[in-house]
N, C-alpha and C positions, 0 to 999 in steps of 0.2 A: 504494500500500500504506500501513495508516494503521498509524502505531508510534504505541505510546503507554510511559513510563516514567515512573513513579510515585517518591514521592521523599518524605520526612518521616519517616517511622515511626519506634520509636523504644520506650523503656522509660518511663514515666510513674506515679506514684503516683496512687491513687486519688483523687477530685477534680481533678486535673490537666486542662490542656489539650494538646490538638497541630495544628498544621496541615498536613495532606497535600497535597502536589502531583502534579500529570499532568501532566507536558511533550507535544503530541502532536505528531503530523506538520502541516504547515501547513495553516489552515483548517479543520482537522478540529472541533474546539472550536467554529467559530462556525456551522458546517455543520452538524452534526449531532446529535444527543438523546447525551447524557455521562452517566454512572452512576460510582457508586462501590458495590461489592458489599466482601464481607468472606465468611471464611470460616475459623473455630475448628475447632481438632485433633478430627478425630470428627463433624463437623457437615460440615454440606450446604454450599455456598454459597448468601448472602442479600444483597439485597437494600437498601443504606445510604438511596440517594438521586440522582434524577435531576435533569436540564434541559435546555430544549431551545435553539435558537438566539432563542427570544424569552424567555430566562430565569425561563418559567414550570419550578417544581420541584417532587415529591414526595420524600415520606419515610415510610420503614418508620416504621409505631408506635413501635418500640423507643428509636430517635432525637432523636424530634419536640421540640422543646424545645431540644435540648441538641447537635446538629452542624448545619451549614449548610453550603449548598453553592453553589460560587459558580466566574465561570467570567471569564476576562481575554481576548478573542479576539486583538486584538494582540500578547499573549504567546505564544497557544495553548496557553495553560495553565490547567487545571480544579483547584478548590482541593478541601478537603473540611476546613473549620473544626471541632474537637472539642473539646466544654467538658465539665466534670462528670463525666468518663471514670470508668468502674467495673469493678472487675476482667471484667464479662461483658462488655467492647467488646475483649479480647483476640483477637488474631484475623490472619490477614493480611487487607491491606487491596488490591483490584484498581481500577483503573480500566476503564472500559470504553466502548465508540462504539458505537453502533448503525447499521443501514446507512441509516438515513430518520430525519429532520430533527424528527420529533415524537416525543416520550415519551408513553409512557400514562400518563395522570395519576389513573388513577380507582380502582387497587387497586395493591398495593404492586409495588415494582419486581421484576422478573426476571430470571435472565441468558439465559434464552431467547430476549428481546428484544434481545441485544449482541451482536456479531459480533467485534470486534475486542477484544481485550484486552493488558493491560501483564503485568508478570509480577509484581509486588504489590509492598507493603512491610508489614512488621510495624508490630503498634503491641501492647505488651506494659505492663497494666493492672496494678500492684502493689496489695494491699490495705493 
């Protein structure tokens, strides 16, 4: 069974950075395709940022530029770097595993492709 708990979040002023983390169950991280989704009060969930065990990664449009996503297998822990934060990155933050080793790299991520998930953490964008 893959656990995953997420970890960081937090309140941050506009321009701000944060780094999120995923603790997972062992191997999981260098095993399998990692996402980080998000999802604002009223909104669907989306989409942040994937990678897979050869640490090829995508990223929502919205992102591109401005968070990174990065993964520690020895730790089994999945980062999600945020610079430039702006009140629209309000949100909670998921982590997620997928059950196969490759992410789709070629349109933005979904959580229809994740099977396993954490139970989030906030990350709260001040203007």
């Amino acid at each position: 069974q893959v656990q995953l708990v997420e970890s960081g979040g937090g309140s941050v002023q506009s321009g701000g950075s944060l780094t999120l983390s995923c603790k997972a169950s062992a191997y999981t991280v260098s095993r399998y395709c990692m996402g980080w989704f998000r999802q604002a009060p009223g909104k669907e969930r989306e989409g942040v940022a994937v990678i897979d065990r050869l640490s090829r990664k995508n990223y929502a449009d919205s992102v591109k530029g401005r968070f990174t996503i990065s993964q520690h297998n020895a730790k089994d822990t999945l980062y999600l770097q945020m610079n430039s934060l702006a009140p629209g990155d309000t949100a909670m933050y998921y982590c997620a595993a997928a059950d196969g080793s490759w992410c789709i790299l070629s349109r933005e991520p979904r959580d229809a492709d994740f099977r396993y998930w954490g139970q989030g953490t906030q990350v709260t964008v001040s203007s």
